[in-house]
C-alpha positions as CSV (number, residue, x, y, z in Angstrom):
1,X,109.4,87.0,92.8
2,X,109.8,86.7,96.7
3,X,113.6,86.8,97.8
4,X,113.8,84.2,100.5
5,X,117.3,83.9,101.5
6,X,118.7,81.8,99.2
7,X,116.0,81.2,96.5
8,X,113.7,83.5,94.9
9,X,109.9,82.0,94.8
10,X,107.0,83.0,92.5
11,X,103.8,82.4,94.3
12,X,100.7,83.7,92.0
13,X,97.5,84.7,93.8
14,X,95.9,81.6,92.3
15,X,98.7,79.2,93.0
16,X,97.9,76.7,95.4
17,X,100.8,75.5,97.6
18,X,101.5,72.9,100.0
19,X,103.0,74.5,103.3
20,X,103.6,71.5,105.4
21,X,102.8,68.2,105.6
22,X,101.7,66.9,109.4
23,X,102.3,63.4,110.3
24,X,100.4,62.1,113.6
25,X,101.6,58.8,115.2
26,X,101.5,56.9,118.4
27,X,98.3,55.6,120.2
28,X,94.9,57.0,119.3
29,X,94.2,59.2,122.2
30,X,90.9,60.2,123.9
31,X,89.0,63.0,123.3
32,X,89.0,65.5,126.6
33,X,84.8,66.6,126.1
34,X,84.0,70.3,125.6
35,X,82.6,72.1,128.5
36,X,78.8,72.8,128.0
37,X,79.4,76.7,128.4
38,X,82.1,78.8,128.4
39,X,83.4,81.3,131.1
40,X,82.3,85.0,130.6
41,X,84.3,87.1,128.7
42,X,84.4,91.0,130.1
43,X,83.8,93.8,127.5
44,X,86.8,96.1,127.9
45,X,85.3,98.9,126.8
46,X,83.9,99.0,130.0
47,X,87.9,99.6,131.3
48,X,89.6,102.8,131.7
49,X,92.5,102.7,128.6
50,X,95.6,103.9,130.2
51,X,97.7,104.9,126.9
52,X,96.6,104.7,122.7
53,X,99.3,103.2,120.2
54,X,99.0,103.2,116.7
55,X,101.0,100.6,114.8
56,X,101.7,100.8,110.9
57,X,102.6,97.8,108.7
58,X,104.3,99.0,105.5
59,X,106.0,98.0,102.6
60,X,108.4,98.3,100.4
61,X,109.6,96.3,97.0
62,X,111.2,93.0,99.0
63,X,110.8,94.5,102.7
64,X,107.8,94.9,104.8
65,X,107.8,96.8,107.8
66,X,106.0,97.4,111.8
67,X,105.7,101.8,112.6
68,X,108.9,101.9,109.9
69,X,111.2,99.4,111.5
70,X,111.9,95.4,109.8
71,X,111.3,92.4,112.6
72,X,114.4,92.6,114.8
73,X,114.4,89.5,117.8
74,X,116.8,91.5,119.6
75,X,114.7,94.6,120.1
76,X,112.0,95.2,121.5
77,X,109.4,97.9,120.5
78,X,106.4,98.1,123.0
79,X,106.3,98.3,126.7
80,X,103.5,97.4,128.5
81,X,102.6,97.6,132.0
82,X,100.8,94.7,134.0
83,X,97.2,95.6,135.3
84,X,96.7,98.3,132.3
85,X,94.4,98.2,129.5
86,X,95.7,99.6,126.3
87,X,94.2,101.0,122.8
88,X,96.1,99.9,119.7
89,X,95.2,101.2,116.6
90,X,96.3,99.1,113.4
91,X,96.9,100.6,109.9
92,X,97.5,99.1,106.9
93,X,99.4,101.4,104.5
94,X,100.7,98.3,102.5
95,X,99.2,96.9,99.1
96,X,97.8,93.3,100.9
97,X,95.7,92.6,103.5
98,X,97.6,91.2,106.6
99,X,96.4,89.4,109.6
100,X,97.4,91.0,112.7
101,X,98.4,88.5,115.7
102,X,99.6,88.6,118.8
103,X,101.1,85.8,120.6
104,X,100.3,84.5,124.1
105,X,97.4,87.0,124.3
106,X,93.9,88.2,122.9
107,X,92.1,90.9,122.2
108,X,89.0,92.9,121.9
109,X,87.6,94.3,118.1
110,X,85.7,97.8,118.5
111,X,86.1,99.5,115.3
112,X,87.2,98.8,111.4
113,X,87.2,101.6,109.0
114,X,86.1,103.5,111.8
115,X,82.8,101.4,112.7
116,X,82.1,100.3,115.8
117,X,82.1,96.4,116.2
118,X,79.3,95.0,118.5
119,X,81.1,92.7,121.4
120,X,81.2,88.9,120.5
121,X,84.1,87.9,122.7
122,X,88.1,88.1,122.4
123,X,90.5,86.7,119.8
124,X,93.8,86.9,118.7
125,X,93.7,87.2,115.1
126,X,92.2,89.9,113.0
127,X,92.0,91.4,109.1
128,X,93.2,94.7,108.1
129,X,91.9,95.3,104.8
130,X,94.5,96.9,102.0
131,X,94.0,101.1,103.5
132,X,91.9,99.9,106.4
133,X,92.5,100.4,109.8
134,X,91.5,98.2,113.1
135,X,90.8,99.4,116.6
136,X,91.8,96.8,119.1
137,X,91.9,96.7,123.2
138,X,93.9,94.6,124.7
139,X,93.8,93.6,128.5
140,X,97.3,93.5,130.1
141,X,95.7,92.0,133.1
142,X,96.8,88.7,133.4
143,X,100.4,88.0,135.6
144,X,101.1,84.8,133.5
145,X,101.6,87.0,130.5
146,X,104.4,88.7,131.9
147,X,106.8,88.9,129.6
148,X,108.7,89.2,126.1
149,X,106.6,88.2,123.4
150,X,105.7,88.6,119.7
151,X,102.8,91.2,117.8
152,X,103.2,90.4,113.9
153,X,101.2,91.2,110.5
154,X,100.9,88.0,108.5
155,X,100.3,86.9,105.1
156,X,102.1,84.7,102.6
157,X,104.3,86.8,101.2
158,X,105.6,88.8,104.9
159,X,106.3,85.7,106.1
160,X,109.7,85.8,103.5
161,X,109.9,89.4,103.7
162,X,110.7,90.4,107.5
């Protein structure tokens, strides 16, 4: 059972369930074309990292937690400074894979399990196996990214669990 404030849901690992429904209307719209090629993308391992942080997801019967602490809006736990390019190491000491996001930003995969990833480009989404851990770099370059915003671990059942 997942407590979500006022009900208690059973989702199975083989249940299939319906998370939203969209509905699109108004006038048919068209299509803006895809470029033919897309910018470069820098490899930021060729940056100087100005400081390493190592985040933890965690859990506990009903409560899953970031580096010990449940999602607070009103606090905030990371600092960054614009212009610097930063090291976060992700573990996974829970018992489910999560997704690890950040919002408004992407990043750079170097390592899993402690192997190095070859560069393909930037993204903001990546897997952290059950005991796995993630390298990640991510640029702080940009001035329109200045900021409060939001690094989580995802998964169905988080998502009701803080």
């Amino acid at each position: 059972m997942i407590p979500n404030g006022h009900h208690n849901i059973q989702i199975l690992d083989s249940d299939e369930v319906t998370l939203a429904t969209i509905i699109a209307e108004g006038l048919a719209q068209q299509p803006v074309p895809l470029p033919a090629k897309l910018p470069p993308v820098a490899d930021l391992r060729k940056q100087p990292v100005a400081h390493k942080r190592e985040i933890v997801f965690s859990e506990e019967p009903g409560k899953f937690f970031i580096n010990g602490k449940q999602f607070d809006m009103d606090r905030v736990d990371t600092t960054v400074n614009l212009g610097d390019v930063e090291e976060w190491t992700i573990r996974n000491a829970s018992d489910e894979m999560h997704t690890f996001h950040i919002h408004q930003l992407d990043f750079q995969v170097v390592e899993v399990d402690g192997r190095q990833v070859p560069f393909i480009g930037v993204q903001d989404n990546v897997n952290v196996p059950v005991g796995g851990v993630v390298k990640i770099l991510v640029s702080f370059t940009d001035p329109v990214i200045v900021g409060k915003f939001v690094y989580t671990a995802t998964s169905c059942r988080t998502k009701t669990r803080g």
